[in-house]
N, C-alpha and C positions, 0 to 999 in steps of 0.2 A: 314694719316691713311686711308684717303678715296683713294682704288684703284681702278680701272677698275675691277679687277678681283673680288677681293671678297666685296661682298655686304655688306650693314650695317645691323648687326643683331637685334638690338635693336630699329631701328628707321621705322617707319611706311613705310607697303609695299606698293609699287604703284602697283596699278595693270589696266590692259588695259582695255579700254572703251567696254562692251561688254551689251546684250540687257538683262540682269539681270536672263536671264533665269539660269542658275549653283544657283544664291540665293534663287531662287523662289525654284529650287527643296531641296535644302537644308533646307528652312525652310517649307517647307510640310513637309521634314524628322523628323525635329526637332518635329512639332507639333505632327505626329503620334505616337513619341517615347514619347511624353510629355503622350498623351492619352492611352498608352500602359501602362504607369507605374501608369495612375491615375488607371486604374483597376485593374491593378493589385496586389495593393494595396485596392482596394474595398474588397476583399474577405475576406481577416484575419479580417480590422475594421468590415465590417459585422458579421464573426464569432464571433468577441472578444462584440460584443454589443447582439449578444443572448444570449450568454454566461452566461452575468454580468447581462441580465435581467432573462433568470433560475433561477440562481443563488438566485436574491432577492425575485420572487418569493418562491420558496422553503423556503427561511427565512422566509416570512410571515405564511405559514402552521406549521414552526415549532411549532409557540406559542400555536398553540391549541393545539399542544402533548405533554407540557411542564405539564401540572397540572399532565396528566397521568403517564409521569414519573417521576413525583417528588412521585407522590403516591406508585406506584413500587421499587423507589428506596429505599424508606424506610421501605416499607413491607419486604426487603430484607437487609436490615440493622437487621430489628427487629428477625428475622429466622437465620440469619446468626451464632451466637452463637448455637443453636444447630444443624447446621448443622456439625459445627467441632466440636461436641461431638458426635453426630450420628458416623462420620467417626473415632472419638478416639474408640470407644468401638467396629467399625468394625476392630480395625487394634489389638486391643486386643485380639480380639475370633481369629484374623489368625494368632497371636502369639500360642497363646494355641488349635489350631486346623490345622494344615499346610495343612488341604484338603484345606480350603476355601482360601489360600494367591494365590491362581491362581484368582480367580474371584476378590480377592482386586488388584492384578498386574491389569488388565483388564481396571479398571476404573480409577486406579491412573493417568494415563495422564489427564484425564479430572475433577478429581480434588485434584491437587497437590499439590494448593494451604492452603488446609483445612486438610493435613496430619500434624501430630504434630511431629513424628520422621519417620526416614527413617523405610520401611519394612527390618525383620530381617525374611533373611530366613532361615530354618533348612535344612542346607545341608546332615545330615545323614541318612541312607538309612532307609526306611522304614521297620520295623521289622514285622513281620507275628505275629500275635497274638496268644498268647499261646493255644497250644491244650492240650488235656488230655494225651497224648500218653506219658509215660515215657521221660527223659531227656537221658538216654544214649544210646536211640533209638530200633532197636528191641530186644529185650533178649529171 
């Protein structure tokens, strides 16, 4: 197996006696690349540890604004019921009033949630309100 020609690939290479300089710079290479990649790496662990300390910061402030919104939330729990009745009786009057279903359209995006049926529009043309003048017009 072993020829002149082709070398052994598997078994340790000889290499010639020489004053170590090719290892010396190869391993300045290596250590450069080593300290390239430690900082490279500095940056994100830096970013990701500000981060996580915001972060827990801001958690500690939340608790003082906790009593304030538990208080809020409930003053708006307790309102809540006539709020969708406010909005039932406005969507009544722009049933039986069609000027005002433009100004209900207007605010229904904003609350949509507190409408009880869809707006019914009246699509038929507005009628001119009756004059005195006869019905079959001039005579």
């Amino acid at each position: 197996m072993d020829s002149p020609e082709q070398p052994e690939l598997l078994g340790p290479r000889r290499r010639p006696p020489s004053d170590g300089q090719p290892l010396k710079q190869e391993l300045g290479d290596l250590k450069r690349l080593f300290h390239a990649a430690l900082v490279a790496l500095l940056a994100p662990v830096l970013a990701s540890t500000l981060y996580v300390a915001k972060q827990m910061r801001v958690r500690g402030e939340l608790g003082e604004y906790r009593p304030t919104m538990q208080r809020v939330a409930s003053e708006f729990r307790q309102k809540e019921p006539k709020m969708r009745q406010f909005v039932a009786a406005m969507q009544g009057y722009a049933t039986t009033h069609p000027d005002f279903q433009p100004v209900l359209l207007r605010y229904r995006a904003a609350l949509q949630e507190y409408f009880v049926s869809p707006i019914q529009l009246n699509s038929s043309p507005l009628r001119a309100p009756p004059t005195n003048a006869p019905a079959g017009g001039r005579r």
